[in-house]
C-alpha positions, 0 to 999 in steps of 0.5 A: 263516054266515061265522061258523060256516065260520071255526070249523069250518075252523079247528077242522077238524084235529078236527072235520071230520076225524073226517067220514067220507065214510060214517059215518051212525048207522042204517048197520046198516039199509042198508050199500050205500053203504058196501059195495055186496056188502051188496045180496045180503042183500035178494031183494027190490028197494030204494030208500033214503033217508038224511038227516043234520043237524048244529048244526040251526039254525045257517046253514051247518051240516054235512049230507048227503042219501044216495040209494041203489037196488038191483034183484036180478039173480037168474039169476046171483046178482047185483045191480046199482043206483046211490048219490048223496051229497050232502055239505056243510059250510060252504063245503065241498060233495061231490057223488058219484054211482057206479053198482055191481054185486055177485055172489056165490057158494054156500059152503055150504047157508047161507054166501055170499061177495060181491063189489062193483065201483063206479065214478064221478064226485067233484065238490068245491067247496070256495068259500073266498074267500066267507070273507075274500078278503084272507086268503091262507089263503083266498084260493083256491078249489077246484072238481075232478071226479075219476073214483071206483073202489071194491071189496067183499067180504062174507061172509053168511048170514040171520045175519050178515054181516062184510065190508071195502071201498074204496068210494072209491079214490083215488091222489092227494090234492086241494089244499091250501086246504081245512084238513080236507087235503081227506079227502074226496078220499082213500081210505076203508077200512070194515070192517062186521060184524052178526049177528042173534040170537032172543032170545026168540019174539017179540024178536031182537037186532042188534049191529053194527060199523062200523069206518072209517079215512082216511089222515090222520084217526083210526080211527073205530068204531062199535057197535050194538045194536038190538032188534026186537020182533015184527019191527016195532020197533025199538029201539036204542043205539049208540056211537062212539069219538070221544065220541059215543053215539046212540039209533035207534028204526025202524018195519019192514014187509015193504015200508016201513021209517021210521028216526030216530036222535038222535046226541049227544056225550058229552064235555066238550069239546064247543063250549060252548053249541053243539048239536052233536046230529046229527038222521037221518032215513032211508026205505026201501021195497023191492018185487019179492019182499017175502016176508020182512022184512029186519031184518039 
């Protein structure tokens, strides 16, 4: 582990950076967690399960487990419900917990705008003296629990959606010993984008965007396309500007949907022999009004 800690934190200008708190690969079937005013596209209630792997085998390697839940407040067009984020990379590990809630209003017969508030609590850990004491670069450790404050606004239909948020606000940065300049702890900004297109009677198509940009690091985005067929399968690609291309296939129902995605990079400077492939595993089961299967 020491071994994989050095080389990440020492390379962390590029690779660590470029971590977004939430840039995950099936982010076009639950976006919640990146912009809570997402929830009003679902009647129905939910529960959602994410899990990320990267360097699979290798001690210490960068990971994150993401549970999210939304209940439906109809009386008053909103929504309310709760995302944990469990992030870790080597030494390095976020907790974060928020709590939200979204309301929307009627534009037109089909058009809605939302709007989210979320709040709570950032713990990070960042244990650098189990590296090499006697090295003052790491010498001292970083233990903080900060208050978080976020905001969304999304425009919808049953066809599209475009929306741009802070789910993490932050007025002051953290540290100085984590080498990636603590972007876990600063400000996220996330523009998201999809539509759903009939292609044929039994075939719709679903391209997606995710934009996101922290103060420091490079704007990343990523682009989706996923095809489902008879609203059960789906099929998809995608690519992300930092040299990085994915493919997602899922299993939908009215109450169950079972994604996997097999994320890969596509440039040469990727660390030599290493597998830098990032494996994601995601879960969700919605109940309440269930009528209809939600593929956007």
């Amino acid at each position: 582990m020491v071994v994989l800690s050095l080389l990440l934190l020492m390379s962390g200008s590029k690779l660590m950076a470029q971590q977004q708190i939430y840039s995950y690969t099936q982010y076009g079937d639950n976006l919640t967690p990146v912009n809570p005013a997402y929830s009003l596209l679902d009647k129905a209630g939910s529960l959602n399960f994410m899990g990320r792997k990267r360097f699979v085998g290798i001690d210490g390697a960068p990971s994150s487990l993401l549970l999210s839940g939304s209940l439906p407040i109809e009386s008053i067009g909103g929504a309310a419900g709760l995302y944990v984020l469990n992030d870790q990379i080597a030494v390095e590990k976020q907790i974060e917990v928020n709590a939200f809630f979204a309301k929307s209003i009627q534009l037109t017969a089909k058009n809605y705008l939302s709007v989210s508030l979320n709040a709570g609590i950032r713990n990070y850990v960042g244990n650098y003296s189990t590296l090499d004491y006697y090295d003052p670069q790491f010498k001292d450790d970083i233990r903080e629990t900060s208050p978080n404050i976020g905001f969304g606004v999304m425009f919808f239909s049953d066809k599209y959606y475009l929306g741009v948020s802070v789910p993490e606000l932050t007025i002051r940065s953290l540290g100085t010993a984590s080498v990636q300049q603590a972007n876990y702890l600063k400000s996220h900004y996330y523009f998201t984008g999809g539509y759903l297109a009939d292609v044929a009677d039994d075939i719709k198509f679903k391209p997606t965007t995710l934009v996101s940009y922290v103060n420091g690091s490079p704007l990343l985005a990523d682009f989706t396309g996923t095809f489902y067929l008879k609203e059960q399968l789906g099929i998809g690609a995608g690519y992300r500007t930092d040299k990085r291309a994915s493919g997602i296939i899922s299993i939908t129902t009215d109450t169950f949907r079972i994604g996997y995605s097999y994320q890969f990079g596509v440039s040469s400077n990727n660390l030599g022999a290493i597998n830098t492939a990032t494996h994601e595993v995601s879960l969700n089961y919605r109940f309440g009004k269930t009528g209809e299967r939600k593929l956007l």
